[in-house]
KOLKE-364708 format. One record per residue (C-alpha): x, y, z; residue in three letters. Coordinates in steps of 0.1 Angstrom, whole numbers, plus 5000, padded with zeros to 4 digits. Layout:
// KOLKE-364708
XYZALA
...
This chain:
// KOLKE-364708
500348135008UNK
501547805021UNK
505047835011UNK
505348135025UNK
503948025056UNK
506247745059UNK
509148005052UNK
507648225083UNK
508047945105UNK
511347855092UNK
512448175099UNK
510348255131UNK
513648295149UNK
514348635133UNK
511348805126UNK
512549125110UNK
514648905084UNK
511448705074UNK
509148965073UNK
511749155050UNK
511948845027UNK
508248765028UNK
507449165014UNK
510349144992UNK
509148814971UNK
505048954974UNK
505949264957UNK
509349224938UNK
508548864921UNK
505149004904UNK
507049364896UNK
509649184876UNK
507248944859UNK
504649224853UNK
507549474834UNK
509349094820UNK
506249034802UNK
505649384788UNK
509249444784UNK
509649734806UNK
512449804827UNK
511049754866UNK
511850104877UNK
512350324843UNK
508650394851UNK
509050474888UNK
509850894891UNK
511450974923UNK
511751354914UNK
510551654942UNK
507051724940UNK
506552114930UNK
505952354957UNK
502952474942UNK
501352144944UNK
502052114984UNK
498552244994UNK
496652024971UNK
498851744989UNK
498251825021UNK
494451905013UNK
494151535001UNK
496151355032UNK
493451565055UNK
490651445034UNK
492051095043UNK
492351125079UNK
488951265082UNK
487351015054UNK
488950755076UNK
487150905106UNK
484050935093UNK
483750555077UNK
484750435115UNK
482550615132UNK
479550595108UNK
480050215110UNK
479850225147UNK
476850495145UNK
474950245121UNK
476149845125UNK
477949845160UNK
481449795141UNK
484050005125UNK
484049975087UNK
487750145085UNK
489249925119UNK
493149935117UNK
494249625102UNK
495849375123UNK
499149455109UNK
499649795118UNK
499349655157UNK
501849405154UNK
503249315194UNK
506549425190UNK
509249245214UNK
512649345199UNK
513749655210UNK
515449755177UNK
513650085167UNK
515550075128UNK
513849725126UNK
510649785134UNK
510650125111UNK
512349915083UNK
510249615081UNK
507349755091UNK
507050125077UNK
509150175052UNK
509949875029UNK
506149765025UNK
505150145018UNK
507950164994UNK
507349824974UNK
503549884977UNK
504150234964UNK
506750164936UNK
504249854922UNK
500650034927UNK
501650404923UNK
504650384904UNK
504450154880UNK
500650014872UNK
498750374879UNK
501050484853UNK
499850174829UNK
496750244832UNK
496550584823UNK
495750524788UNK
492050434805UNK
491550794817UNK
492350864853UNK
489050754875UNK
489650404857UNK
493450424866UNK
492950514900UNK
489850234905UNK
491449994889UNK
494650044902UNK
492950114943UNK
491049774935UNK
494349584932UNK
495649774963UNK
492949644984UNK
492949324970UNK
496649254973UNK
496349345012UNK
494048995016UNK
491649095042UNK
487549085034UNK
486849305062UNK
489849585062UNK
488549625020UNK
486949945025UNK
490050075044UNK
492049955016UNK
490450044985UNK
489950425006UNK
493650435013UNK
494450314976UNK
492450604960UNK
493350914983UNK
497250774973UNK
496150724934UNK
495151074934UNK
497851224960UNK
500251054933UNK
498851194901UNK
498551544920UNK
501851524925UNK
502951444893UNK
């Protein structure tokens, strides 16, 4: 984490560009070890085919189960402790002082959801199938909300990790 602050500050200048590189080494560097050391190839794993139309309900069943799961952990934490188990993480709230609109969907929406996606969903759910699915998804939700590296933002994590686990093998 230190290198990778120092590179931050080396490129504090242009934000996007280090943010970009920063997600890129996290998630490309341990997908190309990971599939090096089992001799796969990084993305013959990865299906980026059109989900079925028949299995559109069941998708959008699940990503209402998440918004209202999410609900329900933050307000139950405020009900019970004074705090919001689920708070938004930091990072979704980044201040924002470039104007560029592409930037700020690139390097912050799309590329981490992609690389995220690609290493949890598409590749290591997929390894782990031979476990049975509820150990695929846990195990494979755990690393999710570990790789994130926040204590308190877990829950929201590990909850995010299995509604996508199981959006991505209804899908599939």
């Amino acid at each position: 984490s230190s290198v990778l602050e120092r590179l931050m500050e080396r490129l504090a200048a242009d934000r996007f560009l280090s943010i970009a590189i920063i997600q890129l080494l996290v998630y490309l560097i341990p997908l190309a070890f990971y599939c090096r050391v089992r001799g796969l190839h990084p993305f013959s794993q990865v299906s980026l085919r059109p989900v079925s139309l028949r299995k559109i309900p069941l998708i959008v069943i699940l990503m209402f189960i998440f918004f209202v799961g999410v609900l329900i952990f933050r307000y139950l934490g405020l009900f019970l402790f004074d705090f919001a188990f689920l708070e938004t993480p930091p990072t979704v709230n980044l201040p924002l002082t470039n104007g560029n609109r592409f930037l700020i969907f690139l390097c912050n929406v799309l590329l981490p959801a992609v690389l995220e996606e690609t290493l949890f969903r598409g590749l290591l759910l997929k390894e782990y199938r031979s476990y049975g699915i509820f150990w695929s998804i846990g195990i494979t939700s755990i690393m999710f909300a570990m790789a994130h590296l926040s204590a308190v933002h877990f829950v929201y994590y590990l909850f995010m990790g299995v509604i996508f686990s199981v959006i991505a093998y209804a899908a599939d």
